[in-house]
MOPAC internal coordinates of N, CA, C and O (Angstrom, degrees):
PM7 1SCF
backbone

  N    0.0000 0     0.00 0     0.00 0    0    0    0
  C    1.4555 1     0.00 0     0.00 0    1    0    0
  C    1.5073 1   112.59 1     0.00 0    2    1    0
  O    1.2310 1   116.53 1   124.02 1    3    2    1
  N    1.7029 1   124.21 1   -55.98 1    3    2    1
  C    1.1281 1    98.16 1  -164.09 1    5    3    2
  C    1.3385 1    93.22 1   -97.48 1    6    5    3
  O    1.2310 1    95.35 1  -161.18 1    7    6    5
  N    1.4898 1   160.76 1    18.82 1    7    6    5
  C    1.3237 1   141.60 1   145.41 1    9    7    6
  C    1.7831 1   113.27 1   -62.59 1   10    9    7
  O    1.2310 1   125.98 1   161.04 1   11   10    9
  N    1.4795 1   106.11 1   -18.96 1   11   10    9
  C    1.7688 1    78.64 1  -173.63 1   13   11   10
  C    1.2999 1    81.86 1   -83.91 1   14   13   11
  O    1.2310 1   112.63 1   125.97 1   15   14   13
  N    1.8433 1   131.51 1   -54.03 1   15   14   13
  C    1.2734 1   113.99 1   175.88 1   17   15   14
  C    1.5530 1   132.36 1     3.03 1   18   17   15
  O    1.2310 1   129.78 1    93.15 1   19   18   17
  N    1.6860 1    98.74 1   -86.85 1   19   18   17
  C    1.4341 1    87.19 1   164.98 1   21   19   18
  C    1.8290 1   137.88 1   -83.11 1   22   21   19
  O    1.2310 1   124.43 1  -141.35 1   23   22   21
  N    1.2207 1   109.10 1    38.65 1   23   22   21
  C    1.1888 1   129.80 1   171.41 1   25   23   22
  C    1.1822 1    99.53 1   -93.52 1   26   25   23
  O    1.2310 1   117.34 1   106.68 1   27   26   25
  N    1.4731 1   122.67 1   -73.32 1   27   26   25
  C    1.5369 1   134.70 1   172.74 1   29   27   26
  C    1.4514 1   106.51 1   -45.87 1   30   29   27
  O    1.2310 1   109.41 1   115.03 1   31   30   29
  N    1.0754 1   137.46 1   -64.97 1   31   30   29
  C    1.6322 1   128.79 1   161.25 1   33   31   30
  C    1.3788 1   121.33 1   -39.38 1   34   33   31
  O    1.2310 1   111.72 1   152.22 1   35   34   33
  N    1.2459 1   133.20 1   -27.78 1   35   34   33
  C    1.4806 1   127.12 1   173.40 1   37   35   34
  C    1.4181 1    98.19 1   -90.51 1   38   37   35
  O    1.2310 1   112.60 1   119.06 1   39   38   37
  N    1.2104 1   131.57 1   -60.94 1   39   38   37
  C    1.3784 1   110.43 1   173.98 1   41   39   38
  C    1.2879 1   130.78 1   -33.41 1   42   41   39
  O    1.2310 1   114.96 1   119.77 1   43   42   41
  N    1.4023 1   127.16 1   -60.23 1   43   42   41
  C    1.2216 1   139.28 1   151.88 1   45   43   42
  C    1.6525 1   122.14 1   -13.89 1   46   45   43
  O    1.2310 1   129.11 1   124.33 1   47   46   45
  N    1.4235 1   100.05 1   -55.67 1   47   46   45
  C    1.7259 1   116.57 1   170.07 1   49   47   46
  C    1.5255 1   104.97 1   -56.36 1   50   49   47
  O    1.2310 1   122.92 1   135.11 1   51   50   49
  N    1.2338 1   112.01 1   -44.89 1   51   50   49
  C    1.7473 1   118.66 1  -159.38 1   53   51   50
  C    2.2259 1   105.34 1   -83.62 1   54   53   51
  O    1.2310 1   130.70 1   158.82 1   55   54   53
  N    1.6200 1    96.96 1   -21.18 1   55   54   53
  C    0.9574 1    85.89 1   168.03 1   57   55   54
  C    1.6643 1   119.32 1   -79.18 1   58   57   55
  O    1.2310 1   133.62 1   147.91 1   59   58   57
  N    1.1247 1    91.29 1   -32.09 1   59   58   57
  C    1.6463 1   100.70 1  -177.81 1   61   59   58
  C    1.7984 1   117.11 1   -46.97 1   62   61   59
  O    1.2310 1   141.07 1   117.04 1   63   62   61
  N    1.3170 1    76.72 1   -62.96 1   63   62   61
  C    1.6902 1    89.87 1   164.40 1   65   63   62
  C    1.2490 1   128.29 1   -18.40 1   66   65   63
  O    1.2310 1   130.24 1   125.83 1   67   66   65
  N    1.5514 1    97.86 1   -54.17 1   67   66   65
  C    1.8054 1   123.10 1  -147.90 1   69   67   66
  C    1.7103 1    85.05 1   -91.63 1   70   69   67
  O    1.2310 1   117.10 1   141.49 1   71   70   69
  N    1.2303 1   123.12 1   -38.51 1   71   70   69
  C    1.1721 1   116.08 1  -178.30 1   73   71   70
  C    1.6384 1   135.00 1   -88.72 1   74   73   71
  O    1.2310 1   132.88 1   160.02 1   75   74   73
  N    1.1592 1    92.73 1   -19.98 1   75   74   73
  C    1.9710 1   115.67 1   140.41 1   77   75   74
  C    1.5165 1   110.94 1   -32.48 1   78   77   75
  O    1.2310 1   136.57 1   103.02 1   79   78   77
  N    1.6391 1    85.52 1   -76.98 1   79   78   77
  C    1.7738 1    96.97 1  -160.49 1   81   79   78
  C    1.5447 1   104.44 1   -66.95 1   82   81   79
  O    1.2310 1   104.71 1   164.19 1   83   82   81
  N    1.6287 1   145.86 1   -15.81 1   83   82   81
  C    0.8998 1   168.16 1   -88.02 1   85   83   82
  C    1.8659 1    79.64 1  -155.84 1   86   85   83
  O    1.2310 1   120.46 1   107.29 1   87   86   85
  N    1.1770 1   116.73 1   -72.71 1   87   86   85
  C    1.2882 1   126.07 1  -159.68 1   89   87   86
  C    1.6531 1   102.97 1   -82.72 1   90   89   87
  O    1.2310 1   116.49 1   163.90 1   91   90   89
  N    1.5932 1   124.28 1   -16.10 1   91   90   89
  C    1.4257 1   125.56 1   173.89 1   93   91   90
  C    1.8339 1    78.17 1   -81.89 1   94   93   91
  O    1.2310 1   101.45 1    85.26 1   95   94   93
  N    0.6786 1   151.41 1   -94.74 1   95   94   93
  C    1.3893 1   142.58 1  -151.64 1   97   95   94
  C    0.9530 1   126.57 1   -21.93 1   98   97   95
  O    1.2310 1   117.77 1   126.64 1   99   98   97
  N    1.3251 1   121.85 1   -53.36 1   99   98   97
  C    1.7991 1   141.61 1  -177.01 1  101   99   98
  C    1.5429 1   114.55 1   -22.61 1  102  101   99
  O    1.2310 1   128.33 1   118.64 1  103  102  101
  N    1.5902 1   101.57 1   -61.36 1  103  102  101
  C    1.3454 1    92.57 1  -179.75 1  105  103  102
  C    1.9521 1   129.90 1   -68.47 1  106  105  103
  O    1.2310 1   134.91 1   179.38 1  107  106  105
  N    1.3558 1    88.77 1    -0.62 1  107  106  105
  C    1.4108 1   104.10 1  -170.71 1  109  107  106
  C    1.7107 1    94.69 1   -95.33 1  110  109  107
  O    1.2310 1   122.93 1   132.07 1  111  110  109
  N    0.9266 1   111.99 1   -47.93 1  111  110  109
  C    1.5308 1   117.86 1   161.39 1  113  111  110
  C    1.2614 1   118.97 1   -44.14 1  114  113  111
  O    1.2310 1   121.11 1   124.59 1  115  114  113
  N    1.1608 1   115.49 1   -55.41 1  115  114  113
  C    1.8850 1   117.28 1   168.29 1  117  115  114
  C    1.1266 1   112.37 1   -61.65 1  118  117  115
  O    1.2310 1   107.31 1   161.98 1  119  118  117
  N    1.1595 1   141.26 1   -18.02 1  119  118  117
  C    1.1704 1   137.58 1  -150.48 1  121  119  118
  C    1.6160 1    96.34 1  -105.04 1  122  121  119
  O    1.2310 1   122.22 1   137.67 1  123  122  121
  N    0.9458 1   113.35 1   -42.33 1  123  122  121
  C    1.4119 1   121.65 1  -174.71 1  125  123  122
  C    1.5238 1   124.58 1   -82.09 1  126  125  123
  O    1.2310 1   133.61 1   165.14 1  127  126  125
  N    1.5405 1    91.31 1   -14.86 1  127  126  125
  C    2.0813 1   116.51 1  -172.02 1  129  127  126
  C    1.8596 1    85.61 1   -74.21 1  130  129  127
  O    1.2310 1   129.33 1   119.47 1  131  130  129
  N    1.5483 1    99.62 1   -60.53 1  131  130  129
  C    1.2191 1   104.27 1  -176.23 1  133  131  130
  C    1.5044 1   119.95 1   -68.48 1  134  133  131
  O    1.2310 1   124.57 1   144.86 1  135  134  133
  N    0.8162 1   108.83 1   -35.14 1  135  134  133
  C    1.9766 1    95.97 1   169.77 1  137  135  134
  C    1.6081 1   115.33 1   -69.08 1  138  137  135
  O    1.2310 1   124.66 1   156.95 1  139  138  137
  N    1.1475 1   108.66 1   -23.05 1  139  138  137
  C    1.2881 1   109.68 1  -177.89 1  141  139  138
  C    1.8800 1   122.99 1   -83.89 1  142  141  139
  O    1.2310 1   132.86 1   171.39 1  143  142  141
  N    1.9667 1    92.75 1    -8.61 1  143  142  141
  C    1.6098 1   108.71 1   175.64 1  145  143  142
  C    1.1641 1   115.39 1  -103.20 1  146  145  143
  O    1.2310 1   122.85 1  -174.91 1  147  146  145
  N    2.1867 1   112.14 1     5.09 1  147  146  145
  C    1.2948 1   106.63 1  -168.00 1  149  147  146
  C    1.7485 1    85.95 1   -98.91 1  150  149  147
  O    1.2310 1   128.04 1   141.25 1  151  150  149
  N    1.4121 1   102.13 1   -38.75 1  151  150  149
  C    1.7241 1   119.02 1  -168.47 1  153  151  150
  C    2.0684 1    97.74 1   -47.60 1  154  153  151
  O    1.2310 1   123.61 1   143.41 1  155  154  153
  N    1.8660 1   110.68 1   -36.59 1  155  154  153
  C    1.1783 1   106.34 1  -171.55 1  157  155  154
  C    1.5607 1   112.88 1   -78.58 1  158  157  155
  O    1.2310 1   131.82 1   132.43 1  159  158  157
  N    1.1462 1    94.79 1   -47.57 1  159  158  157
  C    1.7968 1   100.48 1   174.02 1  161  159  158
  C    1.7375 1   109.97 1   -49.08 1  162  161  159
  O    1.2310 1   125.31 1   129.94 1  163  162  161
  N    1.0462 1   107.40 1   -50.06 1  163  162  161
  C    1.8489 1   103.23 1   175.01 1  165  163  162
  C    1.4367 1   121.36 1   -70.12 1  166  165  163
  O    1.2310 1   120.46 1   145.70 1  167  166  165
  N    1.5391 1   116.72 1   -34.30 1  167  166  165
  C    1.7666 1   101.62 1   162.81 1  169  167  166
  C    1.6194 1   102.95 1   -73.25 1  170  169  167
  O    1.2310 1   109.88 1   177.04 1  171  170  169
  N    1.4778 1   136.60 1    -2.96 1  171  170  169
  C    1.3641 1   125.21 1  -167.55 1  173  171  170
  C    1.8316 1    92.81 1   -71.16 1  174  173  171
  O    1.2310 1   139.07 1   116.82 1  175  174  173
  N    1.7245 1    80.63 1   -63.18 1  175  174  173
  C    1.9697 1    81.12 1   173.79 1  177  175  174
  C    1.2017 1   132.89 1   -71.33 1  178  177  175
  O    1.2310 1   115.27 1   165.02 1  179  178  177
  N    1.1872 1   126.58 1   -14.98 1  179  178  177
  C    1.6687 1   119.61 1   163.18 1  181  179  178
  C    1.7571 1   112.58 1   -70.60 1  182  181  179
  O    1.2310 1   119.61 1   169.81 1  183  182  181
  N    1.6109 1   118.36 1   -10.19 1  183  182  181
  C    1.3308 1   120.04 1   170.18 1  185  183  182
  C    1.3764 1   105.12 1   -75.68 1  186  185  183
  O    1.2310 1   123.55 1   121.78 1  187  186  185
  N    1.5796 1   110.80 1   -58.22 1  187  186  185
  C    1.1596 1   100.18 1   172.54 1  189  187  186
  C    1.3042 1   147.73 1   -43.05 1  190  189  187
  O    1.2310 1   120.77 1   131.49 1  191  190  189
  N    1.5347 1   116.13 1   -48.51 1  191  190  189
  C    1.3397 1   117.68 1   139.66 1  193  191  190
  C    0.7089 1   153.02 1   -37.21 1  194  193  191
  O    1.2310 1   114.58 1   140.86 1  195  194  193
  N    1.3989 1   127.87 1   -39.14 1  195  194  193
  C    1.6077 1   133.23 1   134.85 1  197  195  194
  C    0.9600 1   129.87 1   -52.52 1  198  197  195
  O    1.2310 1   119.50 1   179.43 1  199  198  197
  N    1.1835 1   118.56 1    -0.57 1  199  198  197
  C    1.8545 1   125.16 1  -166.61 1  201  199  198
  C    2.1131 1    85.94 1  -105.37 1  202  201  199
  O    1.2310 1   123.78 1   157.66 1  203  202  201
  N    1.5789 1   110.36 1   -22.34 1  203  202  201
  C    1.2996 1   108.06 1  -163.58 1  205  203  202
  C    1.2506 1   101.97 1   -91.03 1  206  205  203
  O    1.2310 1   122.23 1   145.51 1  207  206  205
  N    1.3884 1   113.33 1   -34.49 1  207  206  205
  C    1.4972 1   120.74 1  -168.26 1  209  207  206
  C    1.6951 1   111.43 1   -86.38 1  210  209  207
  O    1.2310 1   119.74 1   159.67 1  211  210  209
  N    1.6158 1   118.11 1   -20.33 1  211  210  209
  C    1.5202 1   131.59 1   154.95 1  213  211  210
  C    1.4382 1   102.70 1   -43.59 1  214  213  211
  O    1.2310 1   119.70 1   115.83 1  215  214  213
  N    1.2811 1   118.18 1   -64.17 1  215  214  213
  C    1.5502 1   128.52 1  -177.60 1  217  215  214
  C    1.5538 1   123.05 1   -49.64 1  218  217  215
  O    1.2310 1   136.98 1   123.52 1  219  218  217
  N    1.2949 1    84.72 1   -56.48 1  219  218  217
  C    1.9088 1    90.97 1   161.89 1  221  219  218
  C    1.0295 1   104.01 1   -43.43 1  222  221  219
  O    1.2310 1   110.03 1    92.21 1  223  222  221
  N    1.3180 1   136.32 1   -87.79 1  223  222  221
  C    1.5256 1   145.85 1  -150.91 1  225  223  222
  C    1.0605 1   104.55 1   -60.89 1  226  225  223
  O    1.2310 1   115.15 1   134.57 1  227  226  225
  N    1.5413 1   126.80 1   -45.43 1  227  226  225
  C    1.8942 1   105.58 1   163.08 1  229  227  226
  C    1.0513 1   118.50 1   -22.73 1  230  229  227
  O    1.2310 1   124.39 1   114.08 1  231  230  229
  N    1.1574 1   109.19 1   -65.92 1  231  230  229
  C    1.8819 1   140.94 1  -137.04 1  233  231  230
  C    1.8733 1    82.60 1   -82.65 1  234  233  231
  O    1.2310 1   106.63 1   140.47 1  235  234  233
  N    0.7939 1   142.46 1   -39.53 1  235  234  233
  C    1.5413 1   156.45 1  -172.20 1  237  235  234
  C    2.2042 1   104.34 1   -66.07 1  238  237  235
  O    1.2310 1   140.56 1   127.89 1  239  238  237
  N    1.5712 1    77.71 1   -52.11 1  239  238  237
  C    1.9025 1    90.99 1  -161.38 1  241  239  238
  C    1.6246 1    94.52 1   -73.52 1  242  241  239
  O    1.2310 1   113.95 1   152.17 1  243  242  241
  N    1.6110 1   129.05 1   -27.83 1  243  242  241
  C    0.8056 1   142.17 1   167.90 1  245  243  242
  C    1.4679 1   126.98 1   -34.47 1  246  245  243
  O    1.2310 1   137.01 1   125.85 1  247  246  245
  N    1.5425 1    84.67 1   -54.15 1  247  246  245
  C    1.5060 1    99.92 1  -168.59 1  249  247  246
  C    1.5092 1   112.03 1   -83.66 1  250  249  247
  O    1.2310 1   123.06 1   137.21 1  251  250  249
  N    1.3127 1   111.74 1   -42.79 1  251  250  249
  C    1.4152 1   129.35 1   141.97 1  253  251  250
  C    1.7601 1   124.39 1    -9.91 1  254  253  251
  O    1.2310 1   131.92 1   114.37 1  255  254  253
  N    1.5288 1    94.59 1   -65.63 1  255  254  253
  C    1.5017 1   103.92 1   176.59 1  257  255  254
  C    1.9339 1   123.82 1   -59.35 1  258  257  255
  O    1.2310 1   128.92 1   154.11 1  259  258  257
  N    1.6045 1   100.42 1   -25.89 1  259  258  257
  C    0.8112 1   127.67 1  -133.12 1  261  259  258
  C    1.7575 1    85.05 1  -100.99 1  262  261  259
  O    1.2310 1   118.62 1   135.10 1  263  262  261
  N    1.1192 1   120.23 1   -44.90 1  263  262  261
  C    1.0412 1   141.39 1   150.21 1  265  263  262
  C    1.3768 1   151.13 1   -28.17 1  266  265  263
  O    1.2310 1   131.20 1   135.19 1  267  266  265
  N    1.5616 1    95.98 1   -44.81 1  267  266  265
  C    1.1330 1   133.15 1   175.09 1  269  267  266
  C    1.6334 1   131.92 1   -74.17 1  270  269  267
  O    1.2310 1   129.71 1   150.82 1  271  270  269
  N    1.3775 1    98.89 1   -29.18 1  271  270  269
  C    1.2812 1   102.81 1   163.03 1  273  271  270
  C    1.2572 1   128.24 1   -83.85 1  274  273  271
  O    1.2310 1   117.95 1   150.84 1  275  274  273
  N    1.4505 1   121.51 1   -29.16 1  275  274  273
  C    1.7139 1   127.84 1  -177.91 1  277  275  274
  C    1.6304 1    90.87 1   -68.99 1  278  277  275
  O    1.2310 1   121.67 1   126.62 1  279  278  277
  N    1.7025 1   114.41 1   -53.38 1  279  278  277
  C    1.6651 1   102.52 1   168.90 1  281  279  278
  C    1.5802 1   132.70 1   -58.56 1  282  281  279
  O    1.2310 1   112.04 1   161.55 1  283  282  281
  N    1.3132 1   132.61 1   -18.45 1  283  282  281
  C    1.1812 1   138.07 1   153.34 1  285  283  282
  C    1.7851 1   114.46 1   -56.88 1  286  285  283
  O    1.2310 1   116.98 1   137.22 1  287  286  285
  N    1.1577 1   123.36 1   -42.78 1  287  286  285
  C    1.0669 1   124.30 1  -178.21 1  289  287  286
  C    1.0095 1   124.81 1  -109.56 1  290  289  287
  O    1.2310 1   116.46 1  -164.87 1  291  290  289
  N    1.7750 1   124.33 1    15.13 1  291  290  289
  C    1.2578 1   120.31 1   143.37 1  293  291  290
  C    1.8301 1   106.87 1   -92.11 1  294  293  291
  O    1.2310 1   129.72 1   156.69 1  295  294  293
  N    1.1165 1    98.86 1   -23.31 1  295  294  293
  C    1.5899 1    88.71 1   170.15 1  297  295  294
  C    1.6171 1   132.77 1   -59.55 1  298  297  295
  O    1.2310 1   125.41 1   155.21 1  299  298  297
  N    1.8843 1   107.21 1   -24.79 1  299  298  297
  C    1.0776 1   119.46 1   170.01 1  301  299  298
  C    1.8590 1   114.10 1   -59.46 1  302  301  299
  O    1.2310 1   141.28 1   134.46 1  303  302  301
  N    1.5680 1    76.30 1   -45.54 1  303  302  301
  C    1.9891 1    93.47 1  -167.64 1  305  303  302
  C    1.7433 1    91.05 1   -66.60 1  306  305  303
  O    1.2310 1   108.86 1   178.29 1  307  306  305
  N    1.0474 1   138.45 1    -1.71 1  307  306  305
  C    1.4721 1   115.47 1  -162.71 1  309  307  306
  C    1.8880 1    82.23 1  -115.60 1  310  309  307
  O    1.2310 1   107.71 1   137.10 1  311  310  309
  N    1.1956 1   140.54 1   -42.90 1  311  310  309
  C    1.0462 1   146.03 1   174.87 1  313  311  310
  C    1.8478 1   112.82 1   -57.35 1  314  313  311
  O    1.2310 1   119.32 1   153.54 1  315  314  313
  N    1.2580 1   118.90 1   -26.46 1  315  314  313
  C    1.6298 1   118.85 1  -178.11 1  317  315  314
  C    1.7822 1    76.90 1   -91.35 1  318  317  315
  O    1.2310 1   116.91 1   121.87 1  319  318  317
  N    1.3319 1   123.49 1   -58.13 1  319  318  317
  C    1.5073 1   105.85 1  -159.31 1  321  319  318
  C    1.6123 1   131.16 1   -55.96 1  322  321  319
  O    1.2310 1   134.63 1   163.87 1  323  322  321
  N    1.8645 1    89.30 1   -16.13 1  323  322  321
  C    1.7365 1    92.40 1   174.14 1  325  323  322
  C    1.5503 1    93.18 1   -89.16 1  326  325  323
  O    1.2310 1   119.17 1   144.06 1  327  326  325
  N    0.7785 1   119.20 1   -35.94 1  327  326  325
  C    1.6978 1   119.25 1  -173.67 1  329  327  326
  C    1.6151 1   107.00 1   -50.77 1  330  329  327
  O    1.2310 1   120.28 1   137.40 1  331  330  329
  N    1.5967 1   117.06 1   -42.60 1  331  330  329
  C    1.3592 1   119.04 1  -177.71 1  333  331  330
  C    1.6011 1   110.67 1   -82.33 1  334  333  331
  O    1.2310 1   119.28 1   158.99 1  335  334  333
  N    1.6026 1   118.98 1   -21.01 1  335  334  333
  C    1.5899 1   115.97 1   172.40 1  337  335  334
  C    1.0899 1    88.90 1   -87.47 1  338  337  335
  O    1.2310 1    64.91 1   157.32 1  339  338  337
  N    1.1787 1   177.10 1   -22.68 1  339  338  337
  C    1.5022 1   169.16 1   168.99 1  341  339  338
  C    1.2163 1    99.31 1   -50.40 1  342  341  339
  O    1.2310 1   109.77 1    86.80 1  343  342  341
  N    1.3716 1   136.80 1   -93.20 1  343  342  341
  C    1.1811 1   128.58 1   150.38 1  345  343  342
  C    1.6354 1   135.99 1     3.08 1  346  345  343
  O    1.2310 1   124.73 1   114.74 1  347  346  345
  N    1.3670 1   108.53 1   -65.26 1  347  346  345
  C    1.6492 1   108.79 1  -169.25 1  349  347  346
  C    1.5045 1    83.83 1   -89.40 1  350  349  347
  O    1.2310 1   104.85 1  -155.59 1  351  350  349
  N    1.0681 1   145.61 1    24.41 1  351  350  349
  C    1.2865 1   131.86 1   165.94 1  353  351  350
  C    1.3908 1    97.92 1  -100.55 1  354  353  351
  O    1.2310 1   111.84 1   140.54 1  355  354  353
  N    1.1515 1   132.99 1   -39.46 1  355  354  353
  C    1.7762 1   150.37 1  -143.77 1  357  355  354
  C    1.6451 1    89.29 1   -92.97 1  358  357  355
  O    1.2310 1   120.66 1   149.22 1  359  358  357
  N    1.5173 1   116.35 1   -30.78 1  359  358  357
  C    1.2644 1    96.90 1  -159.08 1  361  359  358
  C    2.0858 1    88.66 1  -106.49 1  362  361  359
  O    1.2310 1   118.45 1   160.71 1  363  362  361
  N    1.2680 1   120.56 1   -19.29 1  363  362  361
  C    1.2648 1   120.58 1   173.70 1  365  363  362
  C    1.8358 1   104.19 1   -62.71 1  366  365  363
  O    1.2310 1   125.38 1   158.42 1  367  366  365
  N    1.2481 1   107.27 1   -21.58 1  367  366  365
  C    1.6358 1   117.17 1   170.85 1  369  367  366
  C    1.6919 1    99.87 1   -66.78 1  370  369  367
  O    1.2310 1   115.99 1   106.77 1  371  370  369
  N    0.9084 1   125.23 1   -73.23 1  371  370  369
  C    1.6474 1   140.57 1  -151.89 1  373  371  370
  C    1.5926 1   100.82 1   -77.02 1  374  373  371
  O    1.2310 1   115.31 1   142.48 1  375  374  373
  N    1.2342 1   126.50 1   -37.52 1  375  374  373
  C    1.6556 1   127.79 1   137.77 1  377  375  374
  C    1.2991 1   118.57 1   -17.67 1  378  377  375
  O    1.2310 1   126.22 1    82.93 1  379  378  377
  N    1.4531 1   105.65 1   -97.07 1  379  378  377
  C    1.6228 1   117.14 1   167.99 1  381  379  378
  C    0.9644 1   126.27 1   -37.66 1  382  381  379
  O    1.2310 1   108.63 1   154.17 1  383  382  381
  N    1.8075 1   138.88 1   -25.83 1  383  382  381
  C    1.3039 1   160.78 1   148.99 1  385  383  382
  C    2.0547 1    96.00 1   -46.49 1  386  385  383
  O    1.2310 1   128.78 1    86.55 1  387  386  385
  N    1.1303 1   100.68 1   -93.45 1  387  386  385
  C    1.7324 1   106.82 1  -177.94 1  389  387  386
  C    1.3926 1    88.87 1   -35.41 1  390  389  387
  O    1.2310 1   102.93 1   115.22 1  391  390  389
  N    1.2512 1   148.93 1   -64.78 1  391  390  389
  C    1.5540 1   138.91 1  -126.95 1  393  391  390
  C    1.5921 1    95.86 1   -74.09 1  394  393  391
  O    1.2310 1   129.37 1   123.09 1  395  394  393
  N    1.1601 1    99.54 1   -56.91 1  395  394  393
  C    1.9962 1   113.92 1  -166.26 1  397  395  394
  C    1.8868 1    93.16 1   -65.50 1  398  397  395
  O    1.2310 1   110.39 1   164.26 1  399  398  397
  N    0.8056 1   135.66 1   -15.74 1  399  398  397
  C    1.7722 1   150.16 1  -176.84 1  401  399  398
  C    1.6941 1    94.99 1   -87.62 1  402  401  399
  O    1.2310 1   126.10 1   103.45 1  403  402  401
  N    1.4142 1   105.88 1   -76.55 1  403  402  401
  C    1.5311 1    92.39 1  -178.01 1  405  403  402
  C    1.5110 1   131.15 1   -54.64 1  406  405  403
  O    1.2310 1   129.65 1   163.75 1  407  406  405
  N    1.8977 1    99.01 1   -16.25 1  407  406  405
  C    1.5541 1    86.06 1   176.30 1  409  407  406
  C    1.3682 1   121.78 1  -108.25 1  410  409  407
  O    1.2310 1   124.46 1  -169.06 1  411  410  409
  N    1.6070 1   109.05 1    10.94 1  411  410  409
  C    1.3252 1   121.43 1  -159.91 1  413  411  410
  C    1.6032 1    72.52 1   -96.97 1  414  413  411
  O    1.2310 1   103.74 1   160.13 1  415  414  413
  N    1.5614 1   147.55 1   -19.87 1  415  414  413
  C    1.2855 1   129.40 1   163.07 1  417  415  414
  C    1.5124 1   123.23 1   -86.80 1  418  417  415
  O    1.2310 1   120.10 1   180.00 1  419  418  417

């Protein structure tokens, strides 16, 4: 009888204890619950923001793409057009060549 007694009485003590030190904690516990819901709320919105600014840059690369072809194919047209003054220049040479020939006869 009285050994579990004081079995059950020291336990009792040891819970106390545990629930002391348990209750010195708490605020350290809150403290940390809440920093740790401010840390979540701010990557929530820096996702979001990035989730907004992803969108932009679609909408950007889009336009880009979109772009890209009228500039591809004026680049062609600007590349045949030096290609064709290259030419009528070469042959405005060989002109002036025959001309000064036909009259030098």
């Amino acid at each position: 009888g009285r050994a579990s007694s004081v079995s059950r009485i020291s336990n009792a003590v040891r819970l106390l204890q545990a629930a002391r030190g348990l209750k010195h904690c708490a605020p350290q516990i809150t403290r940390q619950r809440d920093a740790a819901l401010r840390d979540l709320h701010g990557t929530r919105r820096d996702l979001q923001d990035s989730e907004k600014t992803t969108g932009r840059l679609q909408e950007e690369l889009k336009g880009l793409r979109k772009n890209m072809v009228p500039a591809e194919r004026l680049v062609a047209a600007l590349s045949e057009a030096t290609s064709q003054a290259a030419t009528a220049e070469m042959l405005q040479v060989e002109l002036t060549t025959q001309k000064s020939e036909t009259t030098a006869l």
